[in-house]
C-alpha positions as CSV (number, residue, x, y, z in Angstrom):
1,X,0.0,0.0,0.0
2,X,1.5,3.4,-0.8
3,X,1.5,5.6,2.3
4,X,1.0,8.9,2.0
5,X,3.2,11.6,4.7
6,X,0.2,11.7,6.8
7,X,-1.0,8.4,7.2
8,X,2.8,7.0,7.3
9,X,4.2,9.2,10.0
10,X,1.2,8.8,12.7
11,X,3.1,6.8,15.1
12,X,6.0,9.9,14.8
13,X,3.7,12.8,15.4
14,X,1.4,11.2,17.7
15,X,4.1,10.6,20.4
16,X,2.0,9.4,23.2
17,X,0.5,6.4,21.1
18,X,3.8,4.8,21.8
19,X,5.1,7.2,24.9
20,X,2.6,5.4,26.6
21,X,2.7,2.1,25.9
22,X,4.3,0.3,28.7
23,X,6.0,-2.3,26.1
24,X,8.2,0.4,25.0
25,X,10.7,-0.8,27.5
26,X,10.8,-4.8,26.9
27,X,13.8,-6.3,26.4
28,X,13.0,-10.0,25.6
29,X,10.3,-9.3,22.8
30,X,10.0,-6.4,20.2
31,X,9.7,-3.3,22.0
32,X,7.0,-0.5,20.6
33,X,8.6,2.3,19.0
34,X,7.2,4.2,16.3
35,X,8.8,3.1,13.5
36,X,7.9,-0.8,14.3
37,X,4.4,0.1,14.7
38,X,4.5,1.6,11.1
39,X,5.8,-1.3,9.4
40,X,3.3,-3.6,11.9
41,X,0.3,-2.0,10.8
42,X,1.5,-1.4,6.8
43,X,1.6,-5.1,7.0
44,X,-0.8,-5.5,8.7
45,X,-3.6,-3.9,7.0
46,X,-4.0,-2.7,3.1
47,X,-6.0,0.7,2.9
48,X,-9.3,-0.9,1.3
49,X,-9.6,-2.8,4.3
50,X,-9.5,0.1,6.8
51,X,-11.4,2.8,4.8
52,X,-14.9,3.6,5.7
53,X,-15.2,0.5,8.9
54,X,-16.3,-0.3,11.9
55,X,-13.3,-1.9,13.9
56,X,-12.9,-4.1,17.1
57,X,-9.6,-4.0,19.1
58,X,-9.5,-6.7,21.0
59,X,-6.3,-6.3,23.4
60,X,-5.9,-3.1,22.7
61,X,-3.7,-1.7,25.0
62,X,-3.5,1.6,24.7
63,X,-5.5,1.9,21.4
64,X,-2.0,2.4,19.5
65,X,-3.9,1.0,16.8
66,X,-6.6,2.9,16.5
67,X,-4.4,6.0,15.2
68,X,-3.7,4.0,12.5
69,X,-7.0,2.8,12.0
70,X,-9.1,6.6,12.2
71,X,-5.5,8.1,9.6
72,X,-7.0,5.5,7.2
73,X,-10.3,6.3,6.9
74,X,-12.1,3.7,9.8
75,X,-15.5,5.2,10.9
76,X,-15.5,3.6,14.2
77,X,-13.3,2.3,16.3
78,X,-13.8,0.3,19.4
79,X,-10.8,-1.5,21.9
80,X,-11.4,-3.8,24.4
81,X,-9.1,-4.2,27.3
82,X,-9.0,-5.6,30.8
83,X,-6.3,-3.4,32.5
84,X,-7.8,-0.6,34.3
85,X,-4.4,1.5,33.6
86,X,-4.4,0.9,30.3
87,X,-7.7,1.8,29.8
88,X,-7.4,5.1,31.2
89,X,-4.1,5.7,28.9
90,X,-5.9,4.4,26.4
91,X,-9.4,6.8,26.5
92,X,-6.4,10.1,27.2
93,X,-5.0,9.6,23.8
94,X,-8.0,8.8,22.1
95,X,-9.7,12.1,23.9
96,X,-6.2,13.9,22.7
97,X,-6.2,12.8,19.2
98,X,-9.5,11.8,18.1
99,X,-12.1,14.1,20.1
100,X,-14.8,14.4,16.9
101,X,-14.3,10.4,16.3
102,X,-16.4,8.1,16.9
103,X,-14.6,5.3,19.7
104,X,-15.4,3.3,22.8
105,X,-13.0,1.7,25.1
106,X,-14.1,-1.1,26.9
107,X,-12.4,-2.3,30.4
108,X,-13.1,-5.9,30.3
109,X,-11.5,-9.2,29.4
110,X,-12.2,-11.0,26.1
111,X,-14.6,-13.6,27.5
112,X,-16.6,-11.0,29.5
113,X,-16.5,-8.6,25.9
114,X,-17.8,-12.1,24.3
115,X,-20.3,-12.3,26.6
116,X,-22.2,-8.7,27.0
117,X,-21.8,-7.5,23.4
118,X,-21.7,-10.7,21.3
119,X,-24.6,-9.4,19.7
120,X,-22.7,-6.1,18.7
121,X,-20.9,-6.8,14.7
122,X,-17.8,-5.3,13.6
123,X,-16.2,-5.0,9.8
124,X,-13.0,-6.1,11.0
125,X,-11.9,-7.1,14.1
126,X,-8.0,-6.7,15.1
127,X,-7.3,-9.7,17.4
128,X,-3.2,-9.1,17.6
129,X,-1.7,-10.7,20.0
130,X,-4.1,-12.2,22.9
131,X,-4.9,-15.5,21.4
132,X,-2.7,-17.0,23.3
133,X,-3.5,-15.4,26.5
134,X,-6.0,-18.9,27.5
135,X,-6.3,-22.4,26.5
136,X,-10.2,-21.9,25.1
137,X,-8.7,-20.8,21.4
138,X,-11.2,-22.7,19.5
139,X,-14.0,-20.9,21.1
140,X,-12.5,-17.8,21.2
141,X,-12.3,-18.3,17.3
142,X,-16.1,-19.3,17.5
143,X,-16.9,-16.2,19.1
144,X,-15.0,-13.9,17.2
145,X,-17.5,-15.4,13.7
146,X,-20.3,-14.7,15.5
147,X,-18.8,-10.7,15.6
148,X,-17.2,-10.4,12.1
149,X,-16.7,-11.7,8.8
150,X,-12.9,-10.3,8.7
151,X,-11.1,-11.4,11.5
152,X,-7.2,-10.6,11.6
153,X,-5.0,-12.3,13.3
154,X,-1.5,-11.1,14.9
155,X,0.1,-14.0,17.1
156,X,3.1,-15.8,17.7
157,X,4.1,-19.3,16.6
158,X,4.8,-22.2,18.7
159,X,7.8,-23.6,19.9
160,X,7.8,-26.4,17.1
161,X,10.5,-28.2,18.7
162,X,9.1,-28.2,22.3
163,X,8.3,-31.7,22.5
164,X,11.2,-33.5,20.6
165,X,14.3,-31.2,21.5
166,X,17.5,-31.7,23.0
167,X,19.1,-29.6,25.5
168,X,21.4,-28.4,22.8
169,X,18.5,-27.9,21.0
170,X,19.6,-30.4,17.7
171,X,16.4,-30.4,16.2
172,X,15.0,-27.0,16.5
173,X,19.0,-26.4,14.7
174,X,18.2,-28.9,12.4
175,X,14.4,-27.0,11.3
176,X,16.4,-23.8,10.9
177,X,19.0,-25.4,8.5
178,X,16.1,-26.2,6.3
179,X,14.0,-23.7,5.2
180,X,12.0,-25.7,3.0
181,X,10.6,-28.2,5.8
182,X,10.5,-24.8,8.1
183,X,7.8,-23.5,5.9
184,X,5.7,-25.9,5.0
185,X,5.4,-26.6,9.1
186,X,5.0,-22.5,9.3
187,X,2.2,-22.7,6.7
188,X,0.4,-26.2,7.1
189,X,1.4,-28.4,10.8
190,X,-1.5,-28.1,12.7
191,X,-0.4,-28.5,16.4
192,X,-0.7,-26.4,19.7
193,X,2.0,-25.5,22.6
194,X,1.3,-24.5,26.1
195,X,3.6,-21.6,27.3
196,X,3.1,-19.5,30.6
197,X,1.7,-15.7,30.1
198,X,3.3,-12.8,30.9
199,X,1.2,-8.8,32.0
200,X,1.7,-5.9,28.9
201,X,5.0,-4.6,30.5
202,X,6.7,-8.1,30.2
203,X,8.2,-8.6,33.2
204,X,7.5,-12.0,34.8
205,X,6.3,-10.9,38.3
206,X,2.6,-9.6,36.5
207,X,2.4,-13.9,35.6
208,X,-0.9,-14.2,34.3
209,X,-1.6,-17.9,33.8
210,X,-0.9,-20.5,31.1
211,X,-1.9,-20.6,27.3
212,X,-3.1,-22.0,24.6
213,X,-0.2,-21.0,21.4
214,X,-2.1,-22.6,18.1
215,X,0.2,-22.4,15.1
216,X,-0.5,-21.4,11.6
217,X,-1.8,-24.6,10.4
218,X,-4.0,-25.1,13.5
219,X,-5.7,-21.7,13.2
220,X,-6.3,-21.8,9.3
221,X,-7.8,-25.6,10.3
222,X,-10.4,-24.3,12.9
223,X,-11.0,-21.3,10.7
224,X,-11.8,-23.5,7.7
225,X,-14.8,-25.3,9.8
226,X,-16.0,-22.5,10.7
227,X,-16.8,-21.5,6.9
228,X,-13.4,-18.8,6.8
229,X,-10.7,-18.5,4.2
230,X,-7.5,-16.9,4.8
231,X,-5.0,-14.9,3.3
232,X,-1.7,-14.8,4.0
233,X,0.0,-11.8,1.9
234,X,0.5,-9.7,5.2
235,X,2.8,-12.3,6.8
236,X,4.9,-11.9,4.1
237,X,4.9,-8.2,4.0
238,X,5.7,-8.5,7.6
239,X,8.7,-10.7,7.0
240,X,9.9,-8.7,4.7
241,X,9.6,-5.3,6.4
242,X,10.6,-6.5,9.9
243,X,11.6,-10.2,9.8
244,X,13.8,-10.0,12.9
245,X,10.8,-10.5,14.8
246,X,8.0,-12.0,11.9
247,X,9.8,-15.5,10.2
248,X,8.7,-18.8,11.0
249,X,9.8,-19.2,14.6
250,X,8.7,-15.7,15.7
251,X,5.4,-14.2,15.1
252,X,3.0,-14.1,12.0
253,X,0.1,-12.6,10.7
254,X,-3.1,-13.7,8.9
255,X,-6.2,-12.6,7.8
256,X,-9.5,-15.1,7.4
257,X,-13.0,-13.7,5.6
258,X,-16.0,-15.5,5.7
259,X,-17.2,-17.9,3.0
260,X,-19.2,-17.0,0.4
261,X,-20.2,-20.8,-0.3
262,X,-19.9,-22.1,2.6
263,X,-19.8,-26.1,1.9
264,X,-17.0,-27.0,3.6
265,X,-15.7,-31.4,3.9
266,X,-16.0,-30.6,7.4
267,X,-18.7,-32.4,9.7
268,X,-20.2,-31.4,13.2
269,X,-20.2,-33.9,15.9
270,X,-24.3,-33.4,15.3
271,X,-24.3,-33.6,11.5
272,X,-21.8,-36.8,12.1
273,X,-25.0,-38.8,13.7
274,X,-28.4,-36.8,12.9
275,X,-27.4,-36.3,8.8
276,X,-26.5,-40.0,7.7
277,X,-26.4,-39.0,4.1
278,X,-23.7,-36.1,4.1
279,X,-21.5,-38.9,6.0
280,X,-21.9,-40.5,2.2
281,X,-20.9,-37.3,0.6
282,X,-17.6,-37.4,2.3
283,X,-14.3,-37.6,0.3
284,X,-13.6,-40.4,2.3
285,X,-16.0,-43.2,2.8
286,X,-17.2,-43.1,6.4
287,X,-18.0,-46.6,8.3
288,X,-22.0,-47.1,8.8
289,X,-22.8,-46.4,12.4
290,X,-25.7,-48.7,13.9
């Protein structure tokens, strides 16, 4: 997407977007700074699918975002977030920059968003970052179709070589010696890793709990059931702009849109036993249950 000076340089002249983000300061993960929060959301997101929506935020910190969001032409803007701190920093900004918009933040977790305003539909929703955060993924994914037809998704990939890894760490060596096998795991394994949480600012005494870390494959599997199709081009945008933190064992992004058709070779537990003839419409013959 071509950028133009105003909607490139957002993060630069609105300096408390990232002055108050408390993940300016990280040491072990990316730290915000302007200019990665350029490149982010310029990968991120292509203009046409900003311009004239209604967005959802969920995680939104302190609704760095939504600059980016309200410079490209989004309508609405709405961020959801269950620290009470960051909430207030979040509403100051917006209040600062964005008085004549039209935004809400919302000081509550995902489930209890999920919950309350499940009926409430967005354009796109922005989910970067806080799939992890449980072990309920597949729900959470369930939930977030019931809110949007455009659902993106910013998150980190498993540890592919948790469960089968030395101490000197041979075969997670071995994966990065071959790019090839790398990225077809990247684009296709479907598989899940539990890793401990951390709070926004990253250090380890704000210990949250335990979640849920689905990779690539697992998320465009789930997402495929549920009637979505996904699109990949803004991972590789991403690796390109800033691929010390987006390649294959770091983070990725991913965007899924609802179906037009929506036949999909996938079954419900329901359809499985009430609808005996789509068993017989299956690619692969299915055993007659009694």
């Amino acid at each position: 997407m071509t950028q133009t000076k105003k909607t490139s340089q957002v993060f630069f002249e609105k300096s408390n977007l990232i002055l108050s983000d408390p993940r300016k300061d990280r040491y072990e993960q990316y730290n915000v700074n302007a200019d990665f929060m350029t490149k982010r959301h310029a990968g991120l997101f292509s203009e046409h699918t900003i311009r004239g929506k209604r967005i959802l935020d969920l995680g939104c910190c302190v609704a760095g975002s939504a600059g980016w969001f309200f410079e490209h032409g989004a309508v609405e803007y709405a961020g959801v977030e269950i620290n009470a701190e960051l909430c207030k920093a979040a509403e100051q900004n917006l209040k600062e920059y964005y008085s004549d918009r039209t935004w809400k933040i919302f000081n509550l977790s995902i489930e209890e968003y999920f919950v309350k305003y499940i009926e409430q539909r967005y354009d796109l929703i922005f989910y970067g970052g806080i799939i992890y955060s449980n072990f309920d993924w597949i729900e959470q994914l369930k939930a977030l179709t019931k809110i949007s037809d455009h659902i993106v998704i910013e998150t980190i990939h498993p540890n592919i070589a948790a469960y089968v890894d030395d101490e000197q760490g041979n075969f997670k060596k071995f994966l990065l010696s071959q790019p090839k096998i790398l990225n077809k795991m990247e684009n296709t394994a479907a598989f899940v890793y539990l890793k401990q949480i951390y709070g926004p600012n990253g250090d380890q005494n704000t210990l949250l709990s335990f979640g849920a870390v689905p990779s690539m494959g697992a998320l465009k599997q789930q997402m495929e059931r549920l009637s979505y199709e996904y699109d990949t081009t803004c991972n590789q945008e991403l690796q390109k702009s800033i691929p010390e933190w987006y390649h294959p064992t770091g983070r990725f992004g991913i965007h899924f849109y609802r179906k037009k058709n929506k036949h999909t070779n996938y079954l419900t537990i329901k359809e499985l036993y009430e609808k005996p003839h789509k068993r017989n419409q299956r690619l692969v013959p299915w055993k007659k249950f009694k």
